[in-house]
N, C-alpha and C positions, 0 to 999 in steps of 0.2 A: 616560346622557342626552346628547342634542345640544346640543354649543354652539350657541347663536344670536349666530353672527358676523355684522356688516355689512360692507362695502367701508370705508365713512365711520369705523366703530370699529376696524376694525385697523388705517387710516391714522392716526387719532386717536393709537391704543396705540402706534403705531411711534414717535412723538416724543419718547417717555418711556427708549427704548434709545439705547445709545451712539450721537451723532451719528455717521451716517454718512460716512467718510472727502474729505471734500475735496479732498484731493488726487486721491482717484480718478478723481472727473468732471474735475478740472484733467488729469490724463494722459491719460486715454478724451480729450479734443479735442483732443490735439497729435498725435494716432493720422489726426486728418481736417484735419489745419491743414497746410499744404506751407511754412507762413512759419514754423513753430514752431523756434524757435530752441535752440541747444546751452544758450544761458543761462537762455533760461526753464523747460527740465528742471531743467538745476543748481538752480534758483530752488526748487522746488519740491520738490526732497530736500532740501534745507536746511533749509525749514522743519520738518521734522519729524526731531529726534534720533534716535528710533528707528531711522527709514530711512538718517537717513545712518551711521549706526554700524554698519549692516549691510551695507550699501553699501562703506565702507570694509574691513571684516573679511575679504568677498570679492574686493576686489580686492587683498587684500595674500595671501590666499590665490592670486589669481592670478601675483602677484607671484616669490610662493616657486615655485610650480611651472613660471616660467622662468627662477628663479636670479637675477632681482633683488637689485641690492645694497642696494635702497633703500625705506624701506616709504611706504606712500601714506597722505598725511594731507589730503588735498583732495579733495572731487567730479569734479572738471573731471578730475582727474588718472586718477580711479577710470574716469570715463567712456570716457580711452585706452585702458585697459586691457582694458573690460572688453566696451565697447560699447554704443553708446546704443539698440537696444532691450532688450541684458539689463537695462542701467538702468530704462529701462519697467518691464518684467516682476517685476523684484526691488522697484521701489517699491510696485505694483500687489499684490503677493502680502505683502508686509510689512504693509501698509495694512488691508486685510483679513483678516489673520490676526490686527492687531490687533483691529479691531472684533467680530470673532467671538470674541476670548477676554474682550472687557469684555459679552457679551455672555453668557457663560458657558456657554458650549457645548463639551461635550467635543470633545479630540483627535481625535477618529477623524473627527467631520466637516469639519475641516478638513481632515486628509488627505485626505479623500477629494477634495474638495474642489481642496485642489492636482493631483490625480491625475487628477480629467478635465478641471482646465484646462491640462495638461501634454499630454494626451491630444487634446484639440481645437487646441491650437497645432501639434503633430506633425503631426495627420491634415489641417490646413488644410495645412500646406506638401506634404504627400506628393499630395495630390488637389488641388492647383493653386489653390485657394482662397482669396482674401484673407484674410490670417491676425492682421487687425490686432485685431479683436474677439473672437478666437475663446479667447485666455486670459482674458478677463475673463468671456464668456459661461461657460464652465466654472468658474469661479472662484466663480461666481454662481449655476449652475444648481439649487441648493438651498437660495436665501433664504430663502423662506419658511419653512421648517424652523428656520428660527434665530429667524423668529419665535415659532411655536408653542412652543420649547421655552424660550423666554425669558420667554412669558406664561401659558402653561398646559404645566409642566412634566411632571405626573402623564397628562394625558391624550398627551401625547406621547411620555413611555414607554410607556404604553399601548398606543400603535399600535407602537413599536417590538418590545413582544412580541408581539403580534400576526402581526406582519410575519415574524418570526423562526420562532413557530409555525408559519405554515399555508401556504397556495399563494395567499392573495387578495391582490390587487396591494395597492400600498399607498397609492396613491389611493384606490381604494376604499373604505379602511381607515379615511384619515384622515376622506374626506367621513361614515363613521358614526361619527367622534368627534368632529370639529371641524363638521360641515355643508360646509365645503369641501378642498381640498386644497392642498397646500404650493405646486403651479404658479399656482395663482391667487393665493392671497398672495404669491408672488413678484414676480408683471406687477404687483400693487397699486404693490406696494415697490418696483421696477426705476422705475416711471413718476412714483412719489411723487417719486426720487432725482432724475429729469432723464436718465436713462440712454438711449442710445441704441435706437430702434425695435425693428432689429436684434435687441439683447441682450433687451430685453423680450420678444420673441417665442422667443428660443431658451431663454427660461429658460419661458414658458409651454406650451411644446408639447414642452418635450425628453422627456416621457414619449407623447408622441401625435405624431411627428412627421410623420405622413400630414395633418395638418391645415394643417399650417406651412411646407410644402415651398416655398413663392415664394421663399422666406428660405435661402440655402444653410445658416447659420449653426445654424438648427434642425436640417437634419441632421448637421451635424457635434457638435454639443452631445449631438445624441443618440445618434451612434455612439460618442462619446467615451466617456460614461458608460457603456453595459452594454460596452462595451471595458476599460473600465480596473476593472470587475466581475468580466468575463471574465478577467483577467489577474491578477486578484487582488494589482491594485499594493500593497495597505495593509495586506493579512492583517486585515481585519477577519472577529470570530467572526458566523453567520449571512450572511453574502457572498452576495446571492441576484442573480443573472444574470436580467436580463428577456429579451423575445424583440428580437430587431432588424429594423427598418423594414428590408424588403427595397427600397422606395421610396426610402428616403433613403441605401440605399449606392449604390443608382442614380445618383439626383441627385448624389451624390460621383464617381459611376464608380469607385468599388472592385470589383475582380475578387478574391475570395474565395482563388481558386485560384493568383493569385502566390505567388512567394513575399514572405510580408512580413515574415521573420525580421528584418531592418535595423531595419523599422520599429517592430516590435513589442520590440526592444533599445533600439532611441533610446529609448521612453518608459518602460521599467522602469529607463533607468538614470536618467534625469534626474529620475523621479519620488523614489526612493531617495535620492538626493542632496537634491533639494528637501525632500523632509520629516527629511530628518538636520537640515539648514539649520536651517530656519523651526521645529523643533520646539523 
């Protein structure tokens, strides 16, 4: 039987899950703020212990692997080291990795998760692309799914066997278990947040991105993903590769026939690392 979802009832239902991270939308505007200061980052791993203890742990990692005599017990300090957009990146990915596990969503979808926002920050700098958004749009491109498995758990495996079974997209899939799909709940959720236009559209179109193309963001969110499917960054069991918007590697200007062995190492290695990290 079809859920009968509304817009207004899965905003409704989204109140009842872990508050969504603060700090997030406070980092997402120092990404468009040119006044944003080194203090008001510091400011903002501070408040939250988790982040900064992770924070810390990597930069004294960094520390050792240039023979520092000295280990880091300050932000400010960490930020020398380590550099203030990996600071972004590491608070942004702490952030959300928290909320998806108070949110109780297996491991595999955050990796995955980290793997095509790892995937979209690469392919934004290798295709010239503003690359400010492009880790949180992949970080993000599968909210919705955190919702459906957070409120209706059974029909959510559901479609995941499903998915795993047959050849039918998984859109599809969801819309005859849920009446809609994980990209619409997601623009719910992205817009519920305050999130940037942008992101809202790359998380809405990254399975359709011929619809979204105005938006570079959309295709890079979308090459990311069946890229880092193709690549089989996570080893997940059932790994199903979709086709790729021959449009949105256009709008990127990827030529297929480089070579992109550099590129295609940057992100197996940093994703590898990421999810050793964050796991």
């Amino acid at each position: 039987m079809v859920l009968q979802l509304t817009d207004q009832g899965i905003i409704e239902r989204s109140k009842s899950m872990p508050a969504f991270p603060k700090v997030v939308t406070e980092i997402i505007a120092t990404l468009d703020d040119d006044g944003a200061t080194l203090g008001a980052l510091v400011h903002h791993v501070e408040r939250d212990p988790v982040i900064t203890a992770r924070v810390l742990s990597i930069a004294n990692s960094a520390a050792m692997a240039g023979h520092s005599g000295s280990d880091v017990h300050d932000v400010r300090k960490a930020v020398s080291l380590i550099g203030l957009q990996k600071i972004r990146e590491i608070t942004l990915a702490v952030s959300l990795a928290e909320f998806a596990h108070g949110c109780r969503l297996a491991s595999y979808f955050w990796e995955h998760s980290v793997a095509v926002g790892i995937c979209a920050l690469e392919l934004a700098r290798f295709t010239h692309q503003p690359s400010g958004y492009a880790l949180v749009a992949g970080l993000l491109h599968d909210i919705g799914q955190l919702w459906m498995a957070h409120f209706h758990p059974l029909e959510f495996q559901m479609v995941r066997s499903a998915v795993s079974c047959g050849t039918e997209g998984i859109n599809d899939i969801e819309r005859r278990y849920f009446g809609v799909d994980h990209c619409h709940i997601g623009r719910l959720l992205a817009t519920h947040w305050g999130l940037p236009p942008a992101v809202v559209d790359a998380i809405y179109f990254h399975h359709d991105p011929d619809q979204g193309l105005g938006e570079s963001l959309v295709a890079i969110t979308h090459v990311a993903e069946v890229l880092s499917n193709a690549l089989d960054l996570t080893g997940r069991d059932g790994n199903m590769v979709a086709n790729m918007s021959a449009a949105a590697c256009e709008k990127l200007g990827i030529d297929w026939s480089q070579d992109l062995g550099p590129l295609f190492g940057r992100i197996e290695a940093r994703t590898e690392y990421a999810c050793r990290v964050f796991r």
